[in-house]
N, C-alpha and C positions, 0 to 999 in steps of 0.2 A: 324546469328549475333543477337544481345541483343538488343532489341530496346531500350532498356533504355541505355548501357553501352555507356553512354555519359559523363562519370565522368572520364577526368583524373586522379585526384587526387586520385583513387584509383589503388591498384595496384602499381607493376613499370611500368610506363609511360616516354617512351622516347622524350624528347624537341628538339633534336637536330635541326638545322636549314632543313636537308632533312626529317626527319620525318614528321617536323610541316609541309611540303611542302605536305604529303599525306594525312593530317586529323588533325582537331585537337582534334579527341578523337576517341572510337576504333572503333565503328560503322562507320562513318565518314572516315575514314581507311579503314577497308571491304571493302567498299561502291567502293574506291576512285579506289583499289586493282580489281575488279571485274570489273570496269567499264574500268580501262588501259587493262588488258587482253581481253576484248571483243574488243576494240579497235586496241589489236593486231592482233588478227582474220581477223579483217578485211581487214588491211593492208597488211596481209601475204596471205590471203585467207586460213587459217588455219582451220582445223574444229575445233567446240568452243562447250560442250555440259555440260558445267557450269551450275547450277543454284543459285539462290542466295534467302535465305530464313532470315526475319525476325520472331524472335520468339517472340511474345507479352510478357509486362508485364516482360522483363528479362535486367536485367542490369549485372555488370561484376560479373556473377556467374558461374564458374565452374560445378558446381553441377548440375544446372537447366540449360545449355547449353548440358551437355554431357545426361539428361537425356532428353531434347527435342531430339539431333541426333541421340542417338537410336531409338524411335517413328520415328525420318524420315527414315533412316535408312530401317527400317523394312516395311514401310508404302511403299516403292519405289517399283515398279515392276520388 
């Protein structure tokens, strides 16, 4: 996720009353997203082997998202 990509206003950005209910912007969302599925794990006793990465310095950029998840990507064991 984009540490900066806190800007609704960019982008199409959904309002609806269940969206706004998960974030009110996309990081915030991510966040909300990663944290209900870990949540689920727990409840189900599920195995859960998610991680969740903030990439510095990046707001809603395509560009500079898809080129940090290859570096992860490739970085991973």
């Amino acid at each position: 996720m984009g540490e900066l990509d806190n800007d609704p206003s960019l982008g199409t950005f959904r309002t609806t009353r269940l969206a706004m209910e998960q974030g009110a912007h996309r990081l915030e969302r991510g966040t909300t997203f990663f944290n209900a599925n870990k949540e689920l794990k727990h409840k189900n006793n599920w195995i859960f082997n998610w991680e969740i990465d903030t990439i510095k310095s990046v707001g809603h950029d395509y560009k500079k998202m898809s080129k940090s998840a290859v570096e992860w990507i490739k970085n991973k064991p």
